[in-house]
C-alpha positions as CSV (number, residue, x, y, z in Angstrom):
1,X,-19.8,123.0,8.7
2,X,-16.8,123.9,10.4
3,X,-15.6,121.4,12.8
4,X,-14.5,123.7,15.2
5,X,-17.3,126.1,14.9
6,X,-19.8,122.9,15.8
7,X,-17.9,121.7,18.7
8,X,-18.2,125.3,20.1
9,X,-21.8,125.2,19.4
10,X,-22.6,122.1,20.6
11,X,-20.7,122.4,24.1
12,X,-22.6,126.0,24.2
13,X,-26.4,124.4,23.3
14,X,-25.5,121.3,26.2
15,X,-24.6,123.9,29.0
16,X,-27.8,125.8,28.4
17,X,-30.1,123.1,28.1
18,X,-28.7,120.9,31.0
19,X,-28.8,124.5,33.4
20,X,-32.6,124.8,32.0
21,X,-33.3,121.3,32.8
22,X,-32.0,120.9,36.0
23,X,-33.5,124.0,37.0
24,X,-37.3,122.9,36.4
25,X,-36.6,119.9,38.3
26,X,-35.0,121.9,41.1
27,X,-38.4,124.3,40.7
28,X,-35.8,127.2,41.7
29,X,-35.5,130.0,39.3
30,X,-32.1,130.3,37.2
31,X,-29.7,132.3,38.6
32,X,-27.6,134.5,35.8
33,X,-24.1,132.7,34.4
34,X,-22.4,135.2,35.9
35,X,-24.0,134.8,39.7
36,X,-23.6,131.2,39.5
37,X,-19.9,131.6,38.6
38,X,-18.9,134.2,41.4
39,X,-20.8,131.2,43.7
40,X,-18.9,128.6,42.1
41,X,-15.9,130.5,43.0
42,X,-16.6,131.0,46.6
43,X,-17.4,127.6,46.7
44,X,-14.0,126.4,45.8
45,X,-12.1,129.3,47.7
46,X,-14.3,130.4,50.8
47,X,-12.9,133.8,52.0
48,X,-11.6,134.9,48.6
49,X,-11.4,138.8,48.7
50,X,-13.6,140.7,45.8
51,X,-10.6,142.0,44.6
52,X,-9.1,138.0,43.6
53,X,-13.0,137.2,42.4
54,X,-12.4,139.9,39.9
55,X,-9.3,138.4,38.7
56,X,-10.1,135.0,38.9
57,X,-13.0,135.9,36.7
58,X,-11.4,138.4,34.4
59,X,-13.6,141.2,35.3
60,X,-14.5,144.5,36.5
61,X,-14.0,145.2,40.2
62,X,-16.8,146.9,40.1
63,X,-19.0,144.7,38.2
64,X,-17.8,142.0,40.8
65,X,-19.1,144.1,43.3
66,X,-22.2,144.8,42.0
67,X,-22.6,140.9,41.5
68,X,-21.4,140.2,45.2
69,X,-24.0,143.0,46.2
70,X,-26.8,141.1,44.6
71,X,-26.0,137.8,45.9
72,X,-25.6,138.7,49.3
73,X,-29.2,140.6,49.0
74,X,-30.3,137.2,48.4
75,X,-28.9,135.5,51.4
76,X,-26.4,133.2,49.2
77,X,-23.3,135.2,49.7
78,X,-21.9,136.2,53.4
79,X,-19.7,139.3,53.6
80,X,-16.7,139.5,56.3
81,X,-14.2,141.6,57.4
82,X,-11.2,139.7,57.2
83,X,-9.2,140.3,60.9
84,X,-5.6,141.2,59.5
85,X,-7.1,144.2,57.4
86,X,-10.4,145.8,58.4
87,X,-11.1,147.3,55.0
88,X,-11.0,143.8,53.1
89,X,-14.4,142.1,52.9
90,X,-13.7,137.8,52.9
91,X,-17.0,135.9,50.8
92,X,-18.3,133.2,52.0
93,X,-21.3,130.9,51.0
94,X,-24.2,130.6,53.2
95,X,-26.1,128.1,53.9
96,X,-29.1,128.8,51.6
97,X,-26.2,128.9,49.4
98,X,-25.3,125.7,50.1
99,X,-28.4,123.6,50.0
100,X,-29.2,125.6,47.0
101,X,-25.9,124.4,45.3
102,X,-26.2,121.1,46.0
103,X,-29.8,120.9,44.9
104,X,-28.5,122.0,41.6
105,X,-25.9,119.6,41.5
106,X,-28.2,116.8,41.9
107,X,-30.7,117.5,39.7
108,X,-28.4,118.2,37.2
109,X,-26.7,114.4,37.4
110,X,-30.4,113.4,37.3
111,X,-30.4,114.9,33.8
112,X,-27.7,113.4,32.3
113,X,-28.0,110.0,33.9
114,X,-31.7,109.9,32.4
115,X,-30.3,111.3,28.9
116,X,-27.3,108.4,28.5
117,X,-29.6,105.8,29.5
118,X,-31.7,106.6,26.6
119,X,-28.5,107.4,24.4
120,X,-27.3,103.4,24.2
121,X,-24.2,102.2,25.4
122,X,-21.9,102.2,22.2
123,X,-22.7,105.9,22.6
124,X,-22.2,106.1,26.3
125,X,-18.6,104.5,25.9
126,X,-17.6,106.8,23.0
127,X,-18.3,109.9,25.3
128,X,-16.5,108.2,28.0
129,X,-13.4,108.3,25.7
130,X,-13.8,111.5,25.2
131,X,-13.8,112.7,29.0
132,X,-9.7,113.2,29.1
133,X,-9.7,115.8,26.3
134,X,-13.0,117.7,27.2
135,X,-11.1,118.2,30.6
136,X,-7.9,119.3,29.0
137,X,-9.6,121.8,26.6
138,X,-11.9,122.9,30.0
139,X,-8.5,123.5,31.0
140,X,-7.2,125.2,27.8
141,X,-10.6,127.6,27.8
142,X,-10.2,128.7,31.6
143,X,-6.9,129.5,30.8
144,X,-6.8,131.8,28.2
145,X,-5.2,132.3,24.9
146,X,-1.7,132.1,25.1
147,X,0.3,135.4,24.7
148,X,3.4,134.7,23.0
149,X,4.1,135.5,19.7
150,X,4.4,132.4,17.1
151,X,7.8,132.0,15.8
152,X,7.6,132.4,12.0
153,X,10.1,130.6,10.2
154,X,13.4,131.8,10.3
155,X,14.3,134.4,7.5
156,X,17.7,133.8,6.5
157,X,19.4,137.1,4.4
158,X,20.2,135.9,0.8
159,X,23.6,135.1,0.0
160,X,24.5,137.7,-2.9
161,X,27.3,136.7,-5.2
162,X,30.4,136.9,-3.7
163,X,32.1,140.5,-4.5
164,X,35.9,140.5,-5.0
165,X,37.8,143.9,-5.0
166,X,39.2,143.8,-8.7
167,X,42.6,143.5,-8.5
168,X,44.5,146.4,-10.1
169,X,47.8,145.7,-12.2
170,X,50.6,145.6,-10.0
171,X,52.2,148.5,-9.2
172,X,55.8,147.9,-9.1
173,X,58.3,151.1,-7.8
174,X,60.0,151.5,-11.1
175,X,63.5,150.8,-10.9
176,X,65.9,153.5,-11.0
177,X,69.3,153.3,-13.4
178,X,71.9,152.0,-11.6
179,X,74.2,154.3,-9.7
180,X,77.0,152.8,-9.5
181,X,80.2,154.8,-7.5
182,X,82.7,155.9,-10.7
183,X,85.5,154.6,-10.3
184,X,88.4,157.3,-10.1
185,X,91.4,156.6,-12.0
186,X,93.7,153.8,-10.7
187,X,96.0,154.7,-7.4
188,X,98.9,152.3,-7.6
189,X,101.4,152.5,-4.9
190,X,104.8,152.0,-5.3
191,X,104.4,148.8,-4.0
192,X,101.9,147.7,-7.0
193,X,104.5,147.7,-9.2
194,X,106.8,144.6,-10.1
195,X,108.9,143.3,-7.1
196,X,112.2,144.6,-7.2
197,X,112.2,147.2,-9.4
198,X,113.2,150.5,-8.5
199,X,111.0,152.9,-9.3
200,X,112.2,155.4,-12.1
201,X,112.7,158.6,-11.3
202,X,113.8,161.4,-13.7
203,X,117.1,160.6,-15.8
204,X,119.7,163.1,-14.2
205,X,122.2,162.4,-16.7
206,X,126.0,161.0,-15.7
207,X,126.2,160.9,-11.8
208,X,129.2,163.5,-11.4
209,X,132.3,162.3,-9.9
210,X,132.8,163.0,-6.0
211,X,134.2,166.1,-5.1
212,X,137.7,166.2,-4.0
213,X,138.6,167.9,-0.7
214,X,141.9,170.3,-1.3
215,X,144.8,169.4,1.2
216,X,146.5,172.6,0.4
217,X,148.7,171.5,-1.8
């Protein structure tokens, strides 16, 4: 069987056999679960409004009502309006309540005590042990399921094979030819020639004598 599944069970089976138990020896009737948990309530929080019994328990407001109806028909719940706010009704227990409550209380010890003598002491002291975590999961149960999501475990994207642009060839600006400036056809000045020498002009033959001025004679 499933562990889990017979610890439920089992903490089910011991609540309903200690309630029926301690109410023969009480001689009172049982009282429904839910009754005895909006008196429970009341009991802890005396002038809770209907409205935080409702969410305290996790139920209808109108099924709370109903339940605070009953109970108050029976003399075990007291109805007030609270002074800051006419049109809330504070709950308190009465005393029937009370003694009622505490009866219950007592016989129900009674029932264990008489059951763990019986069980032995090895027994006894292993339940003892056990106290801390039945408290804590008490705790876990009245609390609710928690309402996060789980974190799954973390999905990292596959690395794909690295993609390279393919290089292309090179594309180089072809070269044009080379202009080069032509070079015109060589300017010398006079002065590029060799030192000294007189440049030649045209040959004008034999230089004529000077010309003789006439005196008249």
């Amino acid at each position: 069987m499933n562990s889990r599944l017979e610890i439920s069970d089992t903490l089910g089976r011991l609540h309903q056999v200690l309630r029926r138990a301690a109410a023969r020896r009480n001689g009172a009737g049982l009282l429904p679960d839910a009754q005895i948990a909006v008196l429970r309530l009341v009991e802890g929080r005396p002038g809770i409004r209907v409205r935080d019994v409702a969410e305290a328990l996790r139920a209808a407001p109108n099924t709370v009502s109903t339940l605070v109806g009953d109970l108050a028909n029976a003399g075990l719940l007291a109805r007030e309006r609270a002074p800051e706010n006419r049109r809330q009704v504070r709950l308190t227990l009465t005393g029937q309540a009370r003694d009622r409550i505490d009866a219950y209380h007592a016989q129900r010890r009674e029932v264990v005590a008489d059951a763990l003598d019986r069980l032995g002491p090895e027994a006894r002291d292993r339940i003892t042990a056990a106290l801390p975590d039945l408290h804590r999961l008490a705790e876990l149960i009245d609390a609710g399921p928690e309402r996060e999501t789980p974190a799954g475990p973390e999905r990292e994207t596959p690395a794909g094979p690295e993609r390279e642009t393919p290089a292309g060839p090179e594309r180089e600006t072809p070269a044009g030819p080379e202009r080069e400036t032509p070079a015109g056809p060589e300017r010398e000045t006079s002065a590029g020639r060799e030192e000294g020498e007189t440049p030649a002009g045209p040959e004008h033959g034999t230089p004529r004598p000077p010309r003789e001025t006439g005196n008249g004679s």
